[in-house]
C-alpha positions in Angstrom: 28.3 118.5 36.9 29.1 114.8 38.0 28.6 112.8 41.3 26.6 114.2 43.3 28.1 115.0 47.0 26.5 116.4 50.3 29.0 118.5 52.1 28.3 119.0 56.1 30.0 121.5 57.5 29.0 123.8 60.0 32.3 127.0 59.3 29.8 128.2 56.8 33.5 130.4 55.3 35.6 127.0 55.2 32.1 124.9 54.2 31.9 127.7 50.9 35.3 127.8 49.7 35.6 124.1 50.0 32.8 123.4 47.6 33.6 125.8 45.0 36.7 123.8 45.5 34.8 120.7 44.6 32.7 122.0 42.1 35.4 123.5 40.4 36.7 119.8 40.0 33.0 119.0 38.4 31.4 117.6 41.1 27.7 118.5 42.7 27.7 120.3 45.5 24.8 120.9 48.8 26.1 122.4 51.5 24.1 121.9 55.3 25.4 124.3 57.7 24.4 121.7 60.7 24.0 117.9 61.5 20.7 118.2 61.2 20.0 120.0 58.2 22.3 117.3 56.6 19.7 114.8 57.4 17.1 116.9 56.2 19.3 117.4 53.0 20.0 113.6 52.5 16.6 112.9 52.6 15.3 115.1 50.0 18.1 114.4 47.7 20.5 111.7 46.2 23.7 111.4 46.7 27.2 109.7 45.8 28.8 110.5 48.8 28.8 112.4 52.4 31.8 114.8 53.5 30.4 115.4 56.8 32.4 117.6 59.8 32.4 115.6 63.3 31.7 118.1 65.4 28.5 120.5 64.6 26.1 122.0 66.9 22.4 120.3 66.9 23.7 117.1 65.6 27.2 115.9 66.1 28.6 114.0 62.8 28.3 110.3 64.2 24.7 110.7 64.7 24.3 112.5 61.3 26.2 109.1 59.9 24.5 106.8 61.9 20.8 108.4 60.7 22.4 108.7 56.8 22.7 104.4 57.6 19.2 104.1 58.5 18.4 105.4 55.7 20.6 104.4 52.9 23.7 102.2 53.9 26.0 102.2 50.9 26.4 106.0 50.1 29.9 106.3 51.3 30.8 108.9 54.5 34.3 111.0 54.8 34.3 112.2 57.8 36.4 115.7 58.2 37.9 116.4 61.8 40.0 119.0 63.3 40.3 115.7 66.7 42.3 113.1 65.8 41.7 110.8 68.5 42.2 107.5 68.1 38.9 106.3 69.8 37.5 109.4 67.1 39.0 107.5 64.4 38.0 104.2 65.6 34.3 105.2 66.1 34.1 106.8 63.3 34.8 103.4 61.3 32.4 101.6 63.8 29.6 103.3 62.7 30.6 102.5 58.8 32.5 105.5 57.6 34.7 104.9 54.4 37.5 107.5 55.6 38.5 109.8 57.9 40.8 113.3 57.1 42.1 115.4 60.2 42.0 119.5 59.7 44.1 120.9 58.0 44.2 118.4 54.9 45.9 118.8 51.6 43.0 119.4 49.3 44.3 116.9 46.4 44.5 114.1 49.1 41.0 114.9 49.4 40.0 114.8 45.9 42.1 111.6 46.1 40.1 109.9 48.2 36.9 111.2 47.0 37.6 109.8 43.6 39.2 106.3 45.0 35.7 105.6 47.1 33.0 106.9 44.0 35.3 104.4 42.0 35.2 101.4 44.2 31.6 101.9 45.0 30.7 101.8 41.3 32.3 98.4 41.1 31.5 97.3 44.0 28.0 97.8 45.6 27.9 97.1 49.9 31.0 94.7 48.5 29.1 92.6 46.9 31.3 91.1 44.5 31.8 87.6 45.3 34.6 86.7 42.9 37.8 88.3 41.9 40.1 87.8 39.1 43.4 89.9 39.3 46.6 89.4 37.1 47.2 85.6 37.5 45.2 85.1 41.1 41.4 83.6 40.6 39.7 84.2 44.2 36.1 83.2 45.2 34.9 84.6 48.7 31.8 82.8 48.9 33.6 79.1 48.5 36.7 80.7 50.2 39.0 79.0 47.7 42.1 80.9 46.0 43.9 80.1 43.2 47.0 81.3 42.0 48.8 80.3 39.3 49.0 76.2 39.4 48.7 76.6 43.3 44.9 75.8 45.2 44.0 77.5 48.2 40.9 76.5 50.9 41.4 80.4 53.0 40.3 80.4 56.5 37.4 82.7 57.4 39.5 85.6 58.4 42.2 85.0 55.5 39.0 85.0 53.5 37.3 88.3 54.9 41.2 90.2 54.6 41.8 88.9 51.2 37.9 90.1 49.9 39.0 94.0 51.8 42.3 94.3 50.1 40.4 92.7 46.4 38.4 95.6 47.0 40.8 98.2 47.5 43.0 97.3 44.6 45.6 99.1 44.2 44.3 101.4 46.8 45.3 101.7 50.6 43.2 99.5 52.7 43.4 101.3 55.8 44.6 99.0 58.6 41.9 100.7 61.4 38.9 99.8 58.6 39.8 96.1 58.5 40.5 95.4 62.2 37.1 96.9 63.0 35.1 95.2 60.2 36.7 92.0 60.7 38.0 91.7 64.0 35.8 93.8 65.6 38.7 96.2 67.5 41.5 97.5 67.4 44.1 96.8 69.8 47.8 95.8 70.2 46.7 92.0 70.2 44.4 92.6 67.1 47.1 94.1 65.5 49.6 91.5 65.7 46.6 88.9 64.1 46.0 91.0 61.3 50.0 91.4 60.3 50.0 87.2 60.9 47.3 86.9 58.2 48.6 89.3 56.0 51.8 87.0 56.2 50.2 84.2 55.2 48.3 85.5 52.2 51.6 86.9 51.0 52.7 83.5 51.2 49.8 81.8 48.9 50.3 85.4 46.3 54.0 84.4 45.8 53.5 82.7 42.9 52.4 85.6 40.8 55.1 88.0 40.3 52.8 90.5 39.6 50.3 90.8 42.9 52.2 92.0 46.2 51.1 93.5 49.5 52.8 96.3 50.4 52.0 97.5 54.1 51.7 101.6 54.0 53.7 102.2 57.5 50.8 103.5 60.5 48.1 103.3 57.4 47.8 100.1 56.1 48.2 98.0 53.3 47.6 97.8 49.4 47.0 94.9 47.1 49.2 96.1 44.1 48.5 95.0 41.1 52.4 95.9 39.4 52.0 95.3 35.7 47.7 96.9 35.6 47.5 99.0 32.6 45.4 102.7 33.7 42.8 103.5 31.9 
């Protein structure tokens, strides 16, 4: 078996056949039936990542992901959701969730996500990676400095905290709700219109290398791509 996952999910018919699901994709399954036997279960074990339901009787899933933060905050959180609320959504990020899937879900986008987060956190703990070197662009977050090709950047503090979120999520969507509640603190029309602003500028200081872009995902987000990145 590989990473190990805690699966909360209180339809103990849709909770079983969505981890054989998982475990016949090699991953480790535990399955809590409530929010509060999740905590019981996070406690006793380690884990890679939580795929909790939002809403469970005895403990609801926000409290289950606010007491998982107490006790370990970097295991990433999925919340799974039949609601999809925007001030669900929203909270759900507040609180420090990695992603959010509304009910019913395609099953590969879910394996797609899992395997996109258990990725990033292995190369990036709590995002603590300081400096980032992709294709032709050199980027240090700590001096806020950017340099692509011949070109010098000095990023303001916001330009500095978007470009660090989309470095992190190379190649992978940086969804737009995540960012404007990490670094902006909410998310509203006004918010909105700031983040798109910055995003223009740093496409702006990234023209240089032919290789980098920023592609906005329409209602989702945006994606540092990475064109000419060999997979491995």
């Amino acid at each position: 078996m590989g990473n190990k996952i805690l699966l909360v999910e209180d339809d103990q018919n849709f909770g079983d056949v969505l981890r054989s699901y998982l475990e016949m994709h090699d991953y480790d399954v535990t399955l809590a039936t409530d929010g509060e036997a999740g905590v019981e279960a996070f406690k006793k074990g380690s884990f890679d990542l939580c795929i909790s339901d939002v809403m469970m009787p005895k403990k609801d899933g926000f409290s289950l992901a606010e007491d998982v933060r107490k006790i370990d905050k970097n295991t990433p959180i999925i919340f799974l959701t039949a609601r999809n609320q925007r001030e669900d959504v929203l909270k759900g990020y507040q609180i420090g969730a990695d992603d959010y899937i509304t009910k019913p879900f395609d099953t590969e986008l879910l394996l797609y996500k899992i395997k996109a987060i258990l990725q990033r956190s292995a190369v990036v703990e709590d995002e603590e990676q300081e400096q980032f070197k992709i294709s032709n662009m050199f980027f240090d977050s700590v001096l806020r400095q950017l340099r692509v090709g011949d070109n010098e950047y000095k990023l303001s503090p916001k330009e500095n905290e978007l470009l660090k979120m989309l470095a992190v999520y190379e190649n992978d969507l940086m969804p737009r709700e995540l960012a404007l509640t990490k670094i902006w603190r909410d998310d509203n029309y006004f918010t909105s219109r700031s983040m798109d602003v910055y995003i223009a500028k740093l496409r702006k200081y990234l023209k240089a290398d032919e290789d980098v872009e920023i592609l906005n995902i329409h209602g989702e987000g945006f994606r540092l791509v990475v064109k000419n990145k060999v997979s491995e």
